[in-house]
C-alpha positions as CSV (number, residue, x, y, z in Angstrom):
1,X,144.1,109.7,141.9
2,X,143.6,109.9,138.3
3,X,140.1,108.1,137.1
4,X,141.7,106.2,134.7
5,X,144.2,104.8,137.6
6,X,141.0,103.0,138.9
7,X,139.8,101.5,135.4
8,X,142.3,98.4,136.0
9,X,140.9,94.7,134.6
10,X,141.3,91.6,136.8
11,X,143.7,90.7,134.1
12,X,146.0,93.1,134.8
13,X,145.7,92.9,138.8
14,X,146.5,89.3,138.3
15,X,149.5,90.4,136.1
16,X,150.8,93.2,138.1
17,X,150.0,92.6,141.1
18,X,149.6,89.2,141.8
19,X,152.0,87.1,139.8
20,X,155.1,89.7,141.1
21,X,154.0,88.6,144.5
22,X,153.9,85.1,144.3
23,X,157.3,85.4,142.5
24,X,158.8,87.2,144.9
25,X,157.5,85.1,147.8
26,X,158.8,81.8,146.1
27,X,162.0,83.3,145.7
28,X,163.0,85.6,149.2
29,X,160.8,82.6,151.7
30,X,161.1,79.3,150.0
31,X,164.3,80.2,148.1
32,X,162.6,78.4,144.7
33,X,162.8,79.1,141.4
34,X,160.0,81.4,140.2
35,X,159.9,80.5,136.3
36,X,156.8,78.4,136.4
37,X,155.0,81.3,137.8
38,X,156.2,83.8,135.2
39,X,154.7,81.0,132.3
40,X,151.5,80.9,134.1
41,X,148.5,82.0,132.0
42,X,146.1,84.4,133.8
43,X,143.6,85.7,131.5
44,X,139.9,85.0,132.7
45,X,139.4,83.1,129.7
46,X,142.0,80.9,130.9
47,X,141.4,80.4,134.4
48,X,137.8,79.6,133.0
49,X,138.6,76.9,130.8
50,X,140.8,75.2,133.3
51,X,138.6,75.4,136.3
52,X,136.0,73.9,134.1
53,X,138.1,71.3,133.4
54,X,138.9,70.2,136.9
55,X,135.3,70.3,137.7
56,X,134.4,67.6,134.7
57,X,137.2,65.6,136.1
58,X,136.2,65.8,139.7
59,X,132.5,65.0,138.5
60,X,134.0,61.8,136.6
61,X,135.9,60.6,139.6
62,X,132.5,60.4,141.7
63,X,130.9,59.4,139.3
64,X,133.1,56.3,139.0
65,X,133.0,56.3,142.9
66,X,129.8,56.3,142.9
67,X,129.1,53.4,140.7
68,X,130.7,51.2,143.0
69,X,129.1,51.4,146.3
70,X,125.9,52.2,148.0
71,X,125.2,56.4,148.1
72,X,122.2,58.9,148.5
73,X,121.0,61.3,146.8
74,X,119.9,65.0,148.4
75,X,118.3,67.3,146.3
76,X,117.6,70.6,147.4
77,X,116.0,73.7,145.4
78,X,115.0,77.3,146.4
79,X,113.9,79.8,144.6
80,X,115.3,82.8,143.3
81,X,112.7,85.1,141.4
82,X,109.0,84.0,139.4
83,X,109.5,80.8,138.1
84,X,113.1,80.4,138.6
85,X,114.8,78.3,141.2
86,X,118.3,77.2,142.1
87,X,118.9,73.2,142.2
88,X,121.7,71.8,144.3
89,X,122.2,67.9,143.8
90,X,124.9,65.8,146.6
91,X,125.6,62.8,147.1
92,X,126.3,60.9,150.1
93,X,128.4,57.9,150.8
94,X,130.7,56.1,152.4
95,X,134.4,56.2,151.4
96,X,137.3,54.3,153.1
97,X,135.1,54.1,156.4
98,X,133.8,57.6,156.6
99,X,131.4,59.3,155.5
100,X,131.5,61.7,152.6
101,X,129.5,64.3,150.9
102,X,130.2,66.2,147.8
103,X,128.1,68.6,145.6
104,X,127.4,66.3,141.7
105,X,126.6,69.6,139.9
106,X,127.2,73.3,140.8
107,X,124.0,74.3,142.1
108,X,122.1,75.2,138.2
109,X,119.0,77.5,137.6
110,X,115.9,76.0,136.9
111,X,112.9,77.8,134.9
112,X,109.6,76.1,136.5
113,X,107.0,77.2,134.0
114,X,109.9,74.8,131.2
115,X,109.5,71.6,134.1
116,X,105.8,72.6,134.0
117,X,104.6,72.4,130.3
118,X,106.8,69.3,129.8
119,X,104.7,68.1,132.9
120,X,101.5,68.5,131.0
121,X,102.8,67.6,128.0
122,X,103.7,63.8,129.3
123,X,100.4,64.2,131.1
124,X,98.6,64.5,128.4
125,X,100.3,61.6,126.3
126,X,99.3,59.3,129.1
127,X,96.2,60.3,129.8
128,X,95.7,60.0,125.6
129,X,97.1,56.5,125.8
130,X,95.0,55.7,128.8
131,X,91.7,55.9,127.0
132,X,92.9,54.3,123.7
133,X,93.5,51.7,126.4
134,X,89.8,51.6,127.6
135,X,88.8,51.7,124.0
136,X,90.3,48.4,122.9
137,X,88.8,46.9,126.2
């Protein structure tokens, strides 16, 4: 096998491989037409942009769930390396008389030493406004 053979992009595995499959699936089993397959757009770039949009509109729909009944929040983080940790936020609550649970944000890394200086810096601020309190008492 030739070393350039193996130098393939997941573009053009989608493209070659993939597509002619799915094609030739919908056509020999299901005995469907195969034209919206050959118009489908495969490029990483692509796929990107549209599974981004489906996750903003599944986060709007629970969002707008959400705002109409009662729901939990759980919040768990771990970490990953110094000062870095992965947050996962869920919510939890009923829909249609069962229960549900589904992830708010893709879990997102978190820098603790950025969460820690803005600690201190609000710290500070209130502890500054404390004692201009005790000064006009």
């Amino acid at each position: 096998m030739v070393y350039e053979e193996l130098e393939t992009t997941t573009e053009e595995i989608h493209e070659d491989l993939i597509k002619p499959s799915i094609s030739a699936f919908l056509k020999t089993v299901l005995e469907k037409d195969d034209n919206a397959v050959k118009a489908m757009p495969l490029s990483n770039n692509i796929v990107s942009i549209i599974t981004d949009q489906m996750s903003d509109d599944n986060e709007t729909q629970l969002v707008e769930k959400l705002k109409s009944r009662y729901f939990s929040l759980q919040m768990d983080e771990s970490t990953r390396r110094d000062s870095e940790i992965v947050l996962s936020i869920s919510a939890r609550y009923i829909d249609k008389s069962e229960f549900a649970e589904e992830m708010l944000r893709q879990p997102m890394l978190v820098d603790m030493s950025d969460i820690s200086m803005q600690y201190q810096e609000e710290s500070s601020e209130i502890q500054n406004s404390t004692k201009s309190a005790r000064k006009l008492l």
